[in-house]
C-alpha positions in Angstrom: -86.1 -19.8 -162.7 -86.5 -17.9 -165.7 -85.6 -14.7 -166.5 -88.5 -11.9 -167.4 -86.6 -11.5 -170.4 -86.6 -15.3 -171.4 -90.4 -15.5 -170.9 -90.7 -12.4 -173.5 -88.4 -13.9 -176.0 -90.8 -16.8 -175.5 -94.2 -15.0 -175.9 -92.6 -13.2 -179.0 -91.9 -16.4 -180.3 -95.1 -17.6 -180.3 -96.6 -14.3 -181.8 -94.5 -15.1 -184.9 -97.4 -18.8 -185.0 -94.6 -20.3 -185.2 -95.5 -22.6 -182.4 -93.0 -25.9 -183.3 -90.3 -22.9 -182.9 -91.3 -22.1 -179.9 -91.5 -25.8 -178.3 -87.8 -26.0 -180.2 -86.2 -23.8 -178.7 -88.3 -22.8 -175.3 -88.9 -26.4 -173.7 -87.1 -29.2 -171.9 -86.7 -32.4 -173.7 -89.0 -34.2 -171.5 -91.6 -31.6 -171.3 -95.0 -32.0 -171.2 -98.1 -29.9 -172.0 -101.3 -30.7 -170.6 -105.2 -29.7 -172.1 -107.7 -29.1 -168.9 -107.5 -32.6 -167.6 -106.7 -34.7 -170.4 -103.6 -36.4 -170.4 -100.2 -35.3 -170.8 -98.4 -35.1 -174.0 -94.6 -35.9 -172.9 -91.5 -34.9 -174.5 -90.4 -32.2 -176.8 -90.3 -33.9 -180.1 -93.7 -35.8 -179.6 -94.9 -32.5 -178.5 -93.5 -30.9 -182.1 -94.7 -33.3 -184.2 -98.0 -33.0 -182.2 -97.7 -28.6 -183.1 -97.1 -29.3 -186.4 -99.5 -31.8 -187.4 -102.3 -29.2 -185.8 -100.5 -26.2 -188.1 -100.3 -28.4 -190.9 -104.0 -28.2 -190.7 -104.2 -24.3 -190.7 -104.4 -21.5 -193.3 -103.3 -19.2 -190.8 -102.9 -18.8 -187.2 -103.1 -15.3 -185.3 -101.6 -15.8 -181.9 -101.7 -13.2 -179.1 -100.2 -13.0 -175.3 -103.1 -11.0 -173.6 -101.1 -9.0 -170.5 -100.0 -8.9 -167.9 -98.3 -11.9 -167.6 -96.8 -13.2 -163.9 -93.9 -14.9 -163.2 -93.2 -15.9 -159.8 -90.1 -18.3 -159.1 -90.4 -20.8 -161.5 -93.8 -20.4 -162.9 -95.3 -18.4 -165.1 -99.0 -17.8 -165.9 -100.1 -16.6 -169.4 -103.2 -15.3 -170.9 -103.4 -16.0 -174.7 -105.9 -15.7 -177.6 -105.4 -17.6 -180.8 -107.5 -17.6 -183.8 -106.8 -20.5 -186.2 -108.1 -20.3 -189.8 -108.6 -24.1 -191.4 -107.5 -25.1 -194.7 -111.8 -25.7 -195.3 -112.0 -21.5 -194.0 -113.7 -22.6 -191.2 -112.3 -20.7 -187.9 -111.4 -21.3 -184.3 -110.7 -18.7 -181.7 -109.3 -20.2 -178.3 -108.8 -17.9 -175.5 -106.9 -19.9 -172.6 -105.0 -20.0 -169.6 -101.5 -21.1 -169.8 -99.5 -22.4 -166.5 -96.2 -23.0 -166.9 -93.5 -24.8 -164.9 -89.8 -23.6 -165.6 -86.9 -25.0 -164.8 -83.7 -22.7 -165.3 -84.5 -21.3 -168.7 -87.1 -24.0 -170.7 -90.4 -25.4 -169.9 -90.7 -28.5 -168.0 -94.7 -28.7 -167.7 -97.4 -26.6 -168.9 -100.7 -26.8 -168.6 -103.9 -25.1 -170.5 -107.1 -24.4 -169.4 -109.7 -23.0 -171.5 -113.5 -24.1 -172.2 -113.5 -26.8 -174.5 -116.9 -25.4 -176.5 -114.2 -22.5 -178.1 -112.7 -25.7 -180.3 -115.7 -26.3 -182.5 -114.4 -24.6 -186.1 -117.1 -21.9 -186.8 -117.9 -21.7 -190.9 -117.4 -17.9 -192.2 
């Protein structure tokens, strides 16, 4: 079960956008994250390399836990808005539900939920 304190050194973590970070140092090595009800990504360097080939792609990412945030045993739900800015200046903003699966102190599963029409780049 995680600590309150653990999940906010995690949601800090990700406010810095630096999202491989986070995955480093806040999930299990077989971890997965899951998109609505595609399929799982599995373990927590194919789920780095996945993070950093998206960030590679970005100018700049703004990312923002939107509160409150509950944690209850070992899960934790997580309301975030992230606004990514593409090397081409075209934008996305994503605003999504995370659910999260802990086990002691890192990730084991996570899921995302959000509507799918948000990841269509928008031009400036």
């Amino acid at each position: 079960m995680p600590t309150s304190n653990r999940v906010e050194e995690f949601i800090a973590k990700v406010e810095t956008n630096e999202h491989d970070k986070a995955i480093e140092e806040f999930y299990a090595i077989d971890a997965s994250i899951q998109e609505n009800q595609s399929e799982p990504r599995i373990g927590r360097s194919n789920l780095i390399d996945n993070e950093r080939k998206v960030l590679s792609k970005a100018k700049s990412v703004h990312s923002k836990c939107i509160r409150p945030v509950f944690i209850k045993e070992n899960h934790v739900v997580i309301r975030w808005k992230f606004k990514f800015t593409w090397l081409d200046n075209s934008v996305t903003e994503i605003e999504e539900i995370a659910v999260q699966h802990w086990e002691n102190e890192y990730i084991l599963e996570e899921k995302f939920y959000f509507d799918p029409i948000q990841m269509k780049p928008k031009k400036q």
